[in-house]
C-alpha positions as semicolon CSV with decimal commas, in nm:
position;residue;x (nm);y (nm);z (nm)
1;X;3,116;4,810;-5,044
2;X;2,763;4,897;-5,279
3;X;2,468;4,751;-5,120
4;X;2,430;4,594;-5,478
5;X;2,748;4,366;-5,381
6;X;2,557;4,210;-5,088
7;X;2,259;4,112;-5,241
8;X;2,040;4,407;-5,056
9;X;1,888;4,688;-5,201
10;X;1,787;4,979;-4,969
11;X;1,454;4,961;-4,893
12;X;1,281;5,236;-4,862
13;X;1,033;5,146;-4,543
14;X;0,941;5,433;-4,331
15;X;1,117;5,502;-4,012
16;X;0,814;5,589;-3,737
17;X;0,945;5,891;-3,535
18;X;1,023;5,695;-3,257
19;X;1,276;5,490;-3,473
20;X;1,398;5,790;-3,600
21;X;1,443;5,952;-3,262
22;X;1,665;5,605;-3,139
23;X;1,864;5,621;-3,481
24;X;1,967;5,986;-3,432
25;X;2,060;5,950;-3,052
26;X;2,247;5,628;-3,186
27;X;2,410;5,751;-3,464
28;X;2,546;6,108;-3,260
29;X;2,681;5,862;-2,987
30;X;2,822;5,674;-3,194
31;X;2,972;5,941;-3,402
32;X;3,087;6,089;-3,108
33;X;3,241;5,771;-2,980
34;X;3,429;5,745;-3,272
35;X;3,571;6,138;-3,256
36;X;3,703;6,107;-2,918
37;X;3,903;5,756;-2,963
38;X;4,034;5,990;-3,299
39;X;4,124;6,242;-3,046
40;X;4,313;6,024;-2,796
41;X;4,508;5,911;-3,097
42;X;4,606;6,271;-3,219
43;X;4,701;6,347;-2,876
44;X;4,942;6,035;-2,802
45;X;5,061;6,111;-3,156
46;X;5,106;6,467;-3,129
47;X;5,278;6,456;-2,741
48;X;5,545;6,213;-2,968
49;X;5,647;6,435;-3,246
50;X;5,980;6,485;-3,262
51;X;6,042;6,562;-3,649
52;X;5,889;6,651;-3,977
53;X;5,824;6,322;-4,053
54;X;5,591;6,240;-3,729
55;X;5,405;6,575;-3,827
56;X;5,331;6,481;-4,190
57;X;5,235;6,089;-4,015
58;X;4,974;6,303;-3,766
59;X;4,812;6,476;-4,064
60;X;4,807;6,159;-4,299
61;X;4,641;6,029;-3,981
62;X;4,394;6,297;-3,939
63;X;4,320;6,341;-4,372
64;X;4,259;5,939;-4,343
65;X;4,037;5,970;-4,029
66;X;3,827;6,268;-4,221
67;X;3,783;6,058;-4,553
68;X;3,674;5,732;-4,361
69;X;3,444;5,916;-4,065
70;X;3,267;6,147;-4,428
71;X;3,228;5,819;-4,585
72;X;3,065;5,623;-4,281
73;X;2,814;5,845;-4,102
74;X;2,550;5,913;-4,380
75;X;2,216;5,960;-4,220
76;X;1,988;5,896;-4,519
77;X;1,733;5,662;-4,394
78;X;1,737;5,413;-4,667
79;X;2,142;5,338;-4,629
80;X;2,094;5,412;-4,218
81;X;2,110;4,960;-4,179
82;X;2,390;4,935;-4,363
83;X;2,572;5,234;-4,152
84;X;2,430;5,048;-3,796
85;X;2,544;4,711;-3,945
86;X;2,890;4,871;-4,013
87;X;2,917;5,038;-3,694
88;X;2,803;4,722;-3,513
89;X;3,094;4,497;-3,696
90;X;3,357;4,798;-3,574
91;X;3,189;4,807;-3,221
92;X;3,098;5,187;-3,198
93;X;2,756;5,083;-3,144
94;X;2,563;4,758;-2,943
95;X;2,291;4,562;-2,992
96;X;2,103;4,709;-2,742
97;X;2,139;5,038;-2,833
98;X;1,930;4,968;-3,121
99;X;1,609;4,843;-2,937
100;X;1,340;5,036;-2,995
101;X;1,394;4,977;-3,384
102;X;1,145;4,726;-3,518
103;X;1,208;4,347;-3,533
104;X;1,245;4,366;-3,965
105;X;1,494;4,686;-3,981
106;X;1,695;4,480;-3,692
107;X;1,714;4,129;-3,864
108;X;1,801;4,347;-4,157
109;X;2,096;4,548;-3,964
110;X;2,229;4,239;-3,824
111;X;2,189;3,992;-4,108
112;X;2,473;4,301;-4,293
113;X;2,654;4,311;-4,007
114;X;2,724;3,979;-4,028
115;X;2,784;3,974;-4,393
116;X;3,081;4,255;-4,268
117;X;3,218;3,976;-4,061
118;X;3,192;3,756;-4,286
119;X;3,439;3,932;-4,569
């Protein structure tokens, strides 16, 4: 979904280097989060293989998991809301794990995330 399509442009504001320090350690954990739960899946999926079929399912699993993980975790600063917003809706981050970020790049994050609920 184009930030266009939710009425929100990204905006540009700087991130002070303590933001930026919380977004990184966010986004990794998050990242990271999101890697092992792919992980647990490939191995339940790979202990149940028992033809060709359930091999070609594990890699159509693994291609899809590649495409959607590449498309989700970009760390440019002025899409980095919509990225928290999306990873709040999904639940790979919290609320709290964001506080550090100022009060405007928050109401920002949240008021997408919410739009993400919302469709």
């Amino acid at each position: 979904m184009g930030h266009e399509e939710i009425g929100m442009v990204p905006n540009e504001k700087e991130w002070s280097k303590s933001e930026k320090e919380i977004a990184r350690n966010v986004y990794r954990a998050a990242y990271n989060r999101e890697c092992k739960a792919i992980s647990e899946n490939v191995r339940k999926m790979a202990a149940e293989i028992e033809n060709s079929t359930d091999l070609w399912r594990l890699h159509t699993y693994l291609t899809e998991k590649r495409e959607e993980t590449d498309e989700k975790y970009d760390y440019r600063y002025s899409v980095l809301r919509f990225v928290f917003a999306r990873l709040l809706q999904e639940g790979w981050i919290k609320q709290e794990d964001l506080s550090g970020i100022s009060e405007d790049k928050l109401q920002e994050i949240f008021a997408i995330a919410e739009f993400y609920a919302s469709v």
